[in-house]
MARDO-459604 format. One record per atom (N, C-alpha, C): x, y, z. Coordinates in steps of 0.2 Angstrom, whole numbers, padded with zeros to 4 digits, always signed. Each point is the difference from the previous one (the first is absolute). Layout:
BEGIN
XYZ/...
***
This chain:
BEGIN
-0039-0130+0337/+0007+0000+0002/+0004+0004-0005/+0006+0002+0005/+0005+0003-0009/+0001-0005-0002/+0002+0003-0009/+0004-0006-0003/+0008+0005+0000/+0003-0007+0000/+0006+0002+0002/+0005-0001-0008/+0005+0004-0001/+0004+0000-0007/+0006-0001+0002/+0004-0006+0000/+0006+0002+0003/-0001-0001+0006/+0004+0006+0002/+0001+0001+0009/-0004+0006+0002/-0004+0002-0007/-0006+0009+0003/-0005-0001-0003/-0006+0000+0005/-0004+0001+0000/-0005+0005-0003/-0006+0000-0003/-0002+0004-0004/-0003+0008+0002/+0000-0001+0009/+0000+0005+0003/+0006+0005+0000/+0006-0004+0000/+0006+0005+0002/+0001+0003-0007/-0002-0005-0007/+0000+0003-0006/-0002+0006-0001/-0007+0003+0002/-0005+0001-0001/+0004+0009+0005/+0000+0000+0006/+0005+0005+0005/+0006+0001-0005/+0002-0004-0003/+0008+0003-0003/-0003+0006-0004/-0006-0003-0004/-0003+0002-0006/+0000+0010-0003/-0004+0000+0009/-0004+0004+0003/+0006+0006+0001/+0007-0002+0005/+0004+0001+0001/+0005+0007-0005/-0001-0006-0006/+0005+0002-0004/-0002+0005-0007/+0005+0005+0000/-0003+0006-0002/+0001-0001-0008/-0006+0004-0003/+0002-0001-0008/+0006+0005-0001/+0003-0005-0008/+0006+0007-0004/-0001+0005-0003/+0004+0007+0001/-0001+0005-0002/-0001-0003-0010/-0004+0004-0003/-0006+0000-0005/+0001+0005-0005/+0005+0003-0003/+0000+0005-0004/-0004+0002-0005/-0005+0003+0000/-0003+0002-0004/+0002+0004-0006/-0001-0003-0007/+0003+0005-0006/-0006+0003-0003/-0007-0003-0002/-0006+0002-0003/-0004+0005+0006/+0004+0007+0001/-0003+0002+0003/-0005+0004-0005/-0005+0006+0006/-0002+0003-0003/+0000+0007-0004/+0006+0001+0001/+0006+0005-0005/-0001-0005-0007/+0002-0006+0002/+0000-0004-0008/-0005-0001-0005/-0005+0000+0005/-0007-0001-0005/-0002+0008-0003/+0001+0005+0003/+0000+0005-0001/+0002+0002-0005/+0010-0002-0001/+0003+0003-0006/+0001-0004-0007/-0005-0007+0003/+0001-0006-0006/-0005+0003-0007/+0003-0004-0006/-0001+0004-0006/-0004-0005-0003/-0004-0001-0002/-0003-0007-0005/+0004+0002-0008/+0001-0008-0001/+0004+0001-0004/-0005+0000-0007/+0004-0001-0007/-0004+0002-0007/-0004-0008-0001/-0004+0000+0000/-0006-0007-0004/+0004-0001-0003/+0002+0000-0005/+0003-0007-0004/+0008-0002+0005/+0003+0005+0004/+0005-0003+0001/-0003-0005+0008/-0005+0001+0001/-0003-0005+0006/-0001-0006-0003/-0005+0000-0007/-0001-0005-0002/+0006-0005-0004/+0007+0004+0001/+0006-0002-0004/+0000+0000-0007/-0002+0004-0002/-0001+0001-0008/+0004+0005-0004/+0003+0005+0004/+0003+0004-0001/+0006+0001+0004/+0008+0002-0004/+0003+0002+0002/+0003+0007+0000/-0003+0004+0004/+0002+0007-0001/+0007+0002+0002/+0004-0003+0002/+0007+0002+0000/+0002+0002-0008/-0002-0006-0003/+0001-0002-0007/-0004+0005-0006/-0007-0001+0003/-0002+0006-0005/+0001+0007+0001/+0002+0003+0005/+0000+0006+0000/+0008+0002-0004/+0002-0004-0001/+0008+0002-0004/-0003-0003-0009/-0006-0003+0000/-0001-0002-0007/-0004+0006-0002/-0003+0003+0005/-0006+0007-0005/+0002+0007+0001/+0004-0001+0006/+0003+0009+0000/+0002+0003-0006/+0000+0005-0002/+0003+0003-0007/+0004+0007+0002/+0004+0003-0004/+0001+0007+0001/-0003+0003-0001/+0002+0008+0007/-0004+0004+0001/+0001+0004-0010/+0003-0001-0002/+0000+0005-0006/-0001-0002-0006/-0004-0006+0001/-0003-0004-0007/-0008+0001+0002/-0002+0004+0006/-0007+0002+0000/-0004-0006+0001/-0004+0002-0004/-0007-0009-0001/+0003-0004-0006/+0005-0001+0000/+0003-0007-0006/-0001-0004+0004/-0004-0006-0003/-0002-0006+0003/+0008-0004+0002/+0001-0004+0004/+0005-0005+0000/-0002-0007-0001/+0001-0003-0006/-0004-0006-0002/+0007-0008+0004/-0006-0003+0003/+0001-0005+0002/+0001-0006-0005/+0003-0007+0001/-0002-0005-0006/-0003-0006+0010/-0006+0000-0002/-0002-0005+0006/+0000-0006-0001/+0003-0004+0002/-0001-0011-0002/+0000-0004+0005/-0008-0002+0001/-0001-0002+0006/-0004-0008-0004/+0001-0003+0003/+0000-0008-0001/-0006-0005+0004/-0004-0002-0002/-0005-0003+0005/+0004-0008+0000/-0007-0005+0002/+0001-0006-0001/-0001-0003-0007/-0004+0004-0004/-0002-0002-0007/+0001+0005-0005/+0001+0006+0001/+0003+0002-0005/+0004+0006+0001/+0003+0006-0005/+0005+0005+0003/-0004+0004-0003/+0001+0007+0004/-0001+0005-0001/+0006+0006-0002/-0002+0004-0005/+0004+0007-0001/-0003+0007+0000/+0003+0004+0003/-0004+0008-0001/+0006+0002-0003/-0001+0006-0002/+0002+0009+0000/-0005+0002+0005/+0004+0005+0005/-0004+0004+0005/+0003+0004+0002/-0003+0004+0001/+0002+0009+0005/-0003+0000+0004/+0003+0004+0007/-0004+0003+0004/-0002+0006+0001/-0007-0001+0002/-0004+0009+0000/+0000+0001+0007/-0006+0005+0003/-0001+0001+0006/-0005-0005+0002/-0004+0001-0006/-0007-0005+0001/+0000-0005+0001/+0007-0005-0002/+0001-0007-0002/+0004-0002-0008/+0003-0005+0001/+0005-0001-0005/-0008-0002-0008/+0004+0002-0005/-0004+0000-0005/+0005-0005-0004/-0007-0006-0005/+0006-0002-0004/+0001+0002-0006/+0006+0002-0006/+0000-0001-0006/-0002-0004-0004/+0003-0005+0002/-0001-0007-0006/+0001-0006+0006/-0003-0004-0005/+0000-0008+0004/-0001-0006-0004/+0002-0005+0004/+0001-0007-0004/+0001-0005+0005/-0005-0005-0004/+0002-0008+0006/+0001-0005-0004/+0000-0006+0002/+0006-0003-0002/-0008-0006-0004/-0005+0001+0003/-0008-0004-0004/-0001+0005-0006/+0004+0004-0001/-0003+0003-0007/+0004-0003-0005/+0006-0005+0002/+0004-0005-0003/-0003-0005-0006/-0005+0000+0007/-0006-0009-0005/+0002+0005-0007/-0004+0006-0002/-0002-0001-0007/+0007+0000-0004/+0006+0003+0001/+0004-0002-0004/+0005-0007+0000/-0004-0005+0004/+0000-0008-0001/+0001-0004+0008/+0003+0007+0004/+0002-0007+0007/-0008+0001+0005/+0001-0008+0000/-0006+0001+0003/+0003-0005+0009/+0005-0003+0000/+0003-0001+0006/+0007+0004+0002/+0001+0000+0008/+0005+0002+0002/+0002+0007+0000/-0008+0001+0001/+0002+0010+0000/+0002+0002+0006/+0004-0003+0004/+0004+0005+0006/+0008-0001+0001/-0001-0005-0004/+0008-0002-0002/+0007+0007-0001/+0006-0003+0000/+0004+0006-0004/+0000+0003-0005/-0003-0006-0005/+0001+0001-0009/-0005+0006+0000/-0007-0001+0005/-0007+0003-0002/-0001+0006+0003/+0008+0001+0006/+0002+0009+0002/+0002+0003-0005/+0003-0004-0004/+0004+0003-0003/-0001+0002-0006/-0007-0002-0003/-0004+0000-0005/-0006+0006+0001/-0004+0000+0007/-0003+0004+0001/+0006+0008+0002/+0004-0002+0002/+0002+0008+0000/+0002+0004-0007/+0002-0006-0005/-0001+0002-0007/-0005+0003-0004/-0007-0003+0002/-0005+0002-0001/-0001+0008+0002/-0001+0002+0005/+0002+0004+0007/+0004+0007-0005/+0005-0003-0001/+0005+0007-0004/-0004+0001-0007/+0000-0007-0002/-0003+0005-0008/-0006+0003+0000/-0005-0004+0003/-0005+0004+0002/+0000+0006+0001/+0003+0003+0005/+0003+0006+0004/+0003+0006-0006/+0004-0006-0004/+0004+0005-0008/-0006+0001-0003/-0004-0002-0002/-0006+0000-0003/-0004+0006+0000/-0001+0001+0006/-0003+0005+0003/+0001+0006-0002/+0007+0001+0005/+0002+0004-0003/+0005+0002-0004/-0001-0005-0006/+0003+0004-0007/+0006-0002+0000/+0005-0003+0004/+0009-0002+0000/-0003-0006-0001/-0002-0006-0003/+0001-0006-0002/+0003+0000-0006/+0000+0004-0006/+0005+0001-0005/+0007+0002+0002/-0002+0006+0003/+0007+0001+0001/+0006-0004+0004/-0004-0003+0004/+0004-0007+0005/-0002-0005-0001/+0003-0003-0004/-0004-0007+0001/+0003-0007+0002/+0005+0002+0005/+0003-0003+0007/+0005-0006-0005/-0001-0006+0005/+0007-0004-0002/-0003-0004-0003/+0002-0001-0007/-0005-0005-0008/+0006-0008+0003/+0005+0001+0006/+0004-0006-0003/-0001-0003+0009/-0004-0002+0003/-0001-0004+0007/+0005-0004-0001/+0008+0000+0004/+0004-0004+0000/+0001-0001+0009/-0003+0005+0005/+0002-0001+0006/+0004+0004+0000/+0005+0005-0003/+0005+0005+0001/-0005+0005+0002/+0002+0005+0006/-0001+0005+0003/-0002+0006-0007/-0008+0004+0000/-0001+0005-0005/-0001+0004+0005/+0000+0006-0003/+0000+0010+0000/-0002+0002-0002/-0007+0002-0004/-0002+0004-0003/+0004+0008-0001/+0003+0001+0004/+0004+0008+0002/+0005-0002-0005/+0004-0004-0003/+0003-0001-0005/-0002+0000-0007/-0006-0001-0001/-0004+0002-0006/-0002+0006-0001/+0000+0004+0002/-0002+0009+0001/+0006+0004-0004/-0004+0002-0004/+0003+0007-0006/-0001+0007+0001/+0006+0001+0000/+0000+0009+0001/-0009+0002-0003/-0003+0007+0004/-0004+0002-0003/-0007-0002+0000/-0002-0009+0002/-0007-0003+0000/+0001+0000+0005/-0009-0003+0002/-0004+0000+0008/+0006-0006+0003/+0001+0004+0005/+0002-0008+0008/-0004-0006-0001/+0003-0006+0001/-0004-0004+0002/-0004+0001+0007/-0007-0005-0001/-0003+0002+0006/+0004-0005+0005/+0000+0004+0007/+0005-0002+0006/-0005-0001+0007/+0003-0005+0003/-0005-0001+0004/+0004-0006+0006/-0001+0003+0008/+0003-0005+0003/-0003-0006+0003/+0003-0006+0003/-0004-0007+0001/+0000+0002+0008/-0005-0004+0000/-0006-0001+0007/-0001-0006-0002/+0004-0005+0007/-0003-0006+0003/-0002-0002+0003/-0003+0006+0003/-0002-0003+0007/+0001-0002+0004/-0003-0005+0003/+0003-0004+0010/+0003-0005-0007/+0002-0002-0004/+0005-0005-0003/+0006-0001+0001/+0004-0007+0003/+0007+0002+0002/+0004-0001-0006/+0003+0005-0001/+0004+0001-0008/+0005-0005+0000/-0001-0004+0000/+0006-0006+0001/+0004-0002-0009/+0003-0003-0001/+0002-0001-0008/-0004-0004-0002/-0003+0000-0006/-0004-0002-0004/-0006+0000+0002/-0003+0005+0002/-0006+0000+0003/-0005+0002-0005/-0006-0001-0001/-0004+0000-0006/-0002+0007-0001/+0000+0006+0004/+0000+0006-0003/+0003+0003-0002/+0008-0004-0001/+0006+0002-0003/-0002-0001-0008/-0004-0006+0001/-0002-0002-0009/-0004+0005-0001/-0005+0002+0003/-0006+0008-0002/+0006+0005-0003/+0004+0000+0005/+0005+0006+0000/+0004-0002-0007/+0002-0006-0003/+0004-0001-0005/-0004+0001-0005/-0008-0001-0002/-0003+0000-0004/-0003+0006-0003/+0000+0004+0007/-0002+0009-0002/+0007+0003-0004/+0004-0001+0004/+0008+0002-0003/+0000-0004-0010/-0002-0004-0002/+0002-0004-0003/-0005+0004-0007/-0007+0004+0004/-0005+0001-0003/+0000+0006-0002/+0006+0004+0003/+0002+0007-0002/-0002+0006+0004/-0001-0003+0009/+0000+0006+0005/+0008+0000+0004/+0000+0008+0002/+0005-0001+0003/+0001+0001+0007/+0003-0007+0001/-0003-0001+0010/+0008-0001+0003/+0006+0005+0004/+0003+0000+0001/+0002-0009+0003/+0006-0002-0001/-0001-0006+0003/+0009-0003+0000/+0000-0005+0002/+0007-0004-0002/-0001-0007-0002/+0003-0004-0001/+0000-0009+0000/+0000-0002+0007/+0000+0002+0004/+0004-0003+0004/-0005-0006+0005/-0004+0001-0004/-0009-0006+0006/-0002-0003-0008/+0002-0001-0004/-0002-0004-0006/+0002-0007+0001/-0005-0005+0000/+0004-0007-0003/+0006+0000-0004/+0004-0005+0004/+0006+0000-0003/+0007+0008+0002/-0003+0004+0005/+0006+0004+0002/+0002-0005+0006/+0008+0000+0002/+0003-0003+0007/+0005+0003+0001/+0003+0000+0008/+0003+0004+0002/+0004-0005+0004/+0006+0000-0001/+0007-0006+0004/+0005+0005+0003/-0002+0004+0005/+0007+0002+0002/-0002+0009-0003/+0006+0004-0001/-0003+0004-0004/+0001+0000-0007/+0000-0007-0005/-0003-0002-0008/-0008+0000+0001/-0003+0003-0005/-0005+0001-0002/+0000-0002-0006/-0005-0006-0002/+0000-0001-0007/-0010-0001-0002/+0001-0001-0008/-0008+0003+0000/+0000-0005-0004/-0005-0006-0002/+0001-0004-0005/-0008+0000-0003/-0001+0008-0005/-0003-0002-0005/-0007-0006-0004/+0005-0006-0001/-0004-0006-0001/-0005-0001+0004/+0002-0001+0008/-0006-0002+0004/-0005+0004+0001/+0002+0005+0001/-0005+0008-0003/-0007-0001-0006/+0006-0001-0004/-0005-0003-0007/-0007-0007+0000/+0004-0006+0003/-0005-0006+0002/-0005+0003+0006/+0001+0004+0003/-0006+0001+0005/-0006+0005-0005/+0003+0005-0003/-0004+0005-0006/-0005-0004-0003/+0003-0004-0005/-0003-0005-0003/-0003-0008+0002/+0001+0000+0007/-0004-0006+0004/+0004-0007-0002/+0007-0001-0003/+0003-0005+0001/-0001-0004+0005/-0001+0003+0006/+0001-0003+0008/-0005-0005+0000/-0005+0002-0003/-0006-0003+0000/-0002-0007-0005/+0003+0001-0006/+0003-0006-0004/+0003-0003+0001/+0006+0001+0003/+0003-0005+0003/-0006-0004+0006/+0001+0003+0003/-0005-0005+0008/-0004-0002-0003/-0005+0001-0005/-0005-0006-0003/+0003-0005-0001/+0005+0002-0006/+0005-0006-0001/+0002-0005+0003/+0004+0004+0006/+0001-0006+0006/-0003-0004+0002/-0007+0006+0000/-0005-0006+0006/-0002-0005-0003/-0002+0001-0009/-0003-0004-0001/+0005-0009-0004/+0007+0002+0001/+0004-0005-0002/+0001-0001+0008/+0000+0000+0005/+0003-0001+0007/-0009+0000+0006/-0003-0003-0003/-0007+0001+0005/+0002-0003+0007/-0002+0007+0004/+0001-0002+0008/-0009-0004+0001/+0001-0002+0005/-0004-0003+0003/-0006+0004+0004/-0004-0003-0002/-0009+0004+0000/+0000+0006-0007/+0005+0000-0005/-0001+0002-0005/-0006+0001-0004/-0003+0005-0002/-0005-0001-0004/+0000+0006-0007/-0003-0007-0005/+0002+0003-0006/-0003+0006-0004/-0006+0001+0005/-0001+0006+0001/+0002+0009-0001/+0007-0002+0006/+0002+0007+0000/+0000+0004-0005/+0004+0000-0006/+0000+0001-0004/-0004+0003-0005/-0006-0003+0001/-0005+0001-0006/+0000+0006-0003/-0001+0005+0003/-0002+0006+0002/+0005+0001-0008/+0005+0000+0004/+0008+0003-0004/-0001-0003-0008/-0002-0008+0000/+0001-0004-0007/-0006+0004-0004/-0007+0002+0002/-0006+0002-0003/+0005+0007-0003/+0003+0002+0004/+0001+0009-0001/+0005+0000-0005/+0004-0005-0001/+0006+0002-0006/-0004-0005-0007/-0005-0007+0001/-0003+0000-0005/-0002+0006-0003/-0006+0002+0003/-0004+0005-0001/+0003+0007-0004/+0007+0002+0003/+0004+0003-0004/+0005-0001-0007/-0002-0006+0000/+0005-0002-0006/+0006-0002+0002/+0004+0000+0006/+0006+0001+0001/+0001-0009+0002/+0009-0001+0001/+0002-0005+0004/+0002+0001+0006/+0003+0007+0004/+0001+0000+0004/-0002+0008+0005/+0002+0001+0004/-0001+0004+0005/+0003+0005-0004/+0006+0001-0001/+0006+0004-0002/-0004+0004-0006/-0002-0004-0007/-0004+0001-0004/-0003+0005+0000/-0006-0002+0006/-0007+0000+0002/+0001+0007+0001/+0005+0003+0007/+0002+0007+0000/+0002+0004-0007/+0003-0002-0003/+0003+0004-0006/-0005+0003-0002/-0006-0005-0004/-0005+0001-0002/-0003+0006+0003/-0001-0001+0006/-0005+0004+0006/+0005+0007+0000/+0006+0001+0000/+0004+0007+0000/-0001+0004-0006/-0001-0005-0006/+0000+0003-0005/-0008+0005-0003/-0006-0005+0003/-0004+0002+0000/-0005+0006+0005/+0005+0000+0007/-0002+0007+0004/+0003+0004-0005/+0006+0001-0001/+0003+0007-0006/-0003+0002-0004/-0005-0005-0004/-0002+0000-0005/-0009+0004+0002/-0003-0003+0006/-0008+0002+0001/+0002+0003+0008/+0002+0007+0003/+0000-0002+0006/-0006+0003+0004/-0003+0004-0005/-0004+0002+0003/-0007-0003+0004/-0004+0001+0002/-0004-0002+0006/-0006+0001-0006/-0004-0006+0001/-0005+0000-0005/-0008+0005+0003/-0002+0003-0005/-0007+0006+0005/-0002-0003+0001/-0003-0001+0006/-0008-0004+0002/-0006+0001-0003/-0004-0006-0002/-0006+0003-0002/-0005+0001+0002/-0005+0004-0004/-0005+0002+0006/-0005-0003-0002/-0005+0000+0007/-0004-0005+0002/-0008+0003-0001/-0001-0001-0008/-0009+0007+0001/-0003-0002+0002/-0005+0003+0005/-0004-0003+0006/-0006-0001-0006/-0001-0007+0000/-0010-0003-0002/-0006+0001+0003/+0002+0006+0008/-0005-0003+0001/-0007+0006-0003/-0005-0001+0001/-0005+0006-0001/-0006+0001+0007/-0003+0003+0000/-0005+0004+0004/-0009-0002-0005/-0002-0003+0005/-0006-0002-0002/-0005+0006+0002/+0001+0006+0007/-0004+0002+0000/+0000+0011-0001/-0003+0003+0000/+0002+0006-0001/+0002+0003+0004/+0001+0000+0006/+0007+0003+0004/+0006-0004+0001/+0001-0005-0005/+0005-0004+0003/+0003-0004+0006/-0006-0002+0002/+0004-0004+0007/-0002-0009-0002/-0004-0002-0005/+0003-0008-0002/+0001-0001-0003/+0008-0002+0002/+0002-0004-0005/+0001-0007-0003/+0001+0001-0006/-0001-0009-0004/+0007-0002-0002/+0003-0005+0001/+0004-0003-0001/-0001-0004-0008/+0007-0001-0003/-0003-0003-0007/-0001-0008+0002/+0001-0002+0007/-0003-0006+0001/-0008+0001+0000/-0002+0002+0000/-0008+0003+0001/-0001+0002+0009/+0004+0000+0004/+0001+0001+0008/-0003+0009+0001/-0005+0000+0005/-0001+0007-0001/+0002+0002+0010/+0002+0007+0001/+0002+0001+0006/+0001+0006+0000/-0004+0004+0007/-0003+0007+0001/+0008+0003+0003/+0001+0006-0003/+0005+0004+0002/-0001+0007+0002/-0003+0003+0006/-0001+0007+0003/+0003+0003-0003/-0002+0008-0003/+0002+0007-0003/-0002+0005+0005/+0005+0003+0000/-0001+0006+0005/-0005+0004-0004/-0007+0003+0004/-0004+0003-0003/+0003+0007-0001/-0002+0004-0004/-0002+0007-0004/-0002+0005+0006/+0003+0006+0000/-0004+0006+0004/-0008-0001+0000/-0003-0001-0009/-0007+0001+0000/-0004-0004+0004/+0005-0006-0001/-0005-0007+0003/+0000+0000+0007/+0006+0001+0003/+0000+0001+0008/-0005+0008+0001/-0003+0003-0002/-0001+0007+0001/-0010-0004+0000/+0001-0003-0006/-0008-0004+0001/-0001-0005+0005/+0005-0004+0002/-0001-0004+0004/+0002+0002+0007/+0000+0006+0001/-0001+0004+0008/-0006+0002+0001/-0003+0001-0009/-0008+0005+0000/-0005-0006+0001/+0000-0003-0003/-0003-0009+0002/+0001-0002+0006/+0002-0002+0003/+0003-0001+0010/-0005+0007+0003/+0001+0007-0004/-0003+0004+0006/-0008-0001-0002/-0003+0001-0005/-0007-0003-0003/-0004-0004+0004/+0006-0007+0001/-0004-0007+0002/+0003+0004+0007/+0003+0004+0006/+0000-0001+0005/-0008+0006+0003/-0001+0005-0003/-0006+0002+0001/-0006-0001-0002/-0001-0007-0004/-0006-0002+0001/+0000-0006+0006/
***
């Protein structure tokens, strides 16, 4: 039997169905489009690169030939920061110098390496390093007085001696908002005695009411030196919220034991004054291989655990010349 819906039956449903004509269907992905479609560049598929942004950061003048254009890079993980100097080639961008914020343990911080205080420290590292290299860390030896006030190295330059080294910021896919932590890399390279074109105007403590702009320095300063962070211990530890664990901190309390220090503030001084002092990157050592060859062509080898293990050598002209003559010998008899 039908079943009935209403007042229409599934039959009459079925007739309108059949009846009624489909809507015009515009097609856009024609074949013209598959044709003139272009695949885009690997990293900008993978969202890793912004080529709007970089093609205006490496272009150079036609009349400066092959003068590199040095970038200052600061990119930021979940645990620690990153700093370049880089140029680009044809080949591939090349780095100058580098610095992360884990090469901090050895001049005493051993928590909170992605923090402001720890950009701002690694990009200090980063410039003197860089001065170091190349021979301007006497001549520049950036700002001795970290108060938060805006530096220039281009104000310290004397008729006659080398430019300071110059170099633009790259931040990648980061939204430059105010007080963004690669403004710290960027305050600490500046601080360190490169010169990277810039203004105040993304620093903690810059605000903007109307068209008054004003910049306040201090705030600038407690972020530098990780005040923000001694205070919230403080808080938390006089105001414990609920599921608090006295744990958190640990990390932090070993780290300024361990330093000698009472506070964070301190703790950095200590750490600013000691990058200036050692910035260079210590030589790797090298590792002399123990092992030896127990047999006369060298394919066992002994481990100084006493472990022995066969590693094939490509034979000699002579040897493969004998052992074609041996193969034909043994096929003729």
């Amino acid at each position: 039997p039908d079943k009935i819906f209403g007042n229409i039956s599934i039959t009459q449903i079925t007739k309108k169905a059949k009846t009624r004509k489909m809507a015009f269907v515009k097609v856009y992905k024609t074949n013209a489009y598959f044709k003139r479609f272009q695949t885009r560049f690997r990293r900008r598929r993978e969202g890793k690169t912004d080529y709007y942004a970089r093609r205006r950061l490496i272009i150079q003048d036609k009349n400066k030939y092959n003068t590199p254009k040095y970038r200052f890079v600061a990119r930021i993980t979940n645990q620690r920061v990153i700093c370049q100097v880089a140029y680009a080639t044809i080949q591939g961008d090349r780095v100058l110098c580098e610095a992360q914020s884990t090469e901090l343990r050895k001049y005493g911080l051993e928590s909170g390496l992605a923090n402001y205080a720890a950009c701002y420290a690694t990009g200090l590292l980063l410039a003197r390093r860089l001065l170091n290299k190349t021979g301007l860390d006497k001549l520049y030896a950036g700002n001795q007085k970290v108060d938060g006030q805006d530096y220039d190295v281009v104000n310290d330059v004397k008729e006659g001696e080398r430019k300071p080294f110059k170099a633009v910021l790259d931040v990648g896919l980061v939204a430059t908002t105010t007080g963004n932590r690669v403004f710290g890399c960027l305050k600490g390279a500046c601080d360190g005695g490169l010169h990277i074109p810039h203004s105040n105007k993304r620093y903690p403590g810059f605000s903007k009411e109307g068209d008054k702009e004003t910049y306040n320095a201090k705030v600038h300063r407690e972020r530098i030196f990780g005040v923000h962070v001694q205070n919230y211990m403080k808080y938390v530890k006089e105001n414990p919220f609920e599921g608090y664990n006295e744990q958190q901190f640990k990390k932090w309390s070993e780290t300024l034991k361990k330093a000698g220090v009472d506070s964070v503030e301190k703790l950095y001084t200590k750490i600013h004054a000691e990058i200036r002092k050692t910035p260079a990157r210590p030589a790797k050592k090298e590792h002399k291989k123990t092992h030896k060859f127990t047999d006369k062509k060298k394919t066992v080898i002994e481990t100084p655990s006493g472990r022995k293990y066969k590693r094939d050598r490509k034979l000699t002209l002579e040897e493969r010349k004998k052992r074609v003559e041996k193969k034909i010998a043994k096929a003729l008899k």
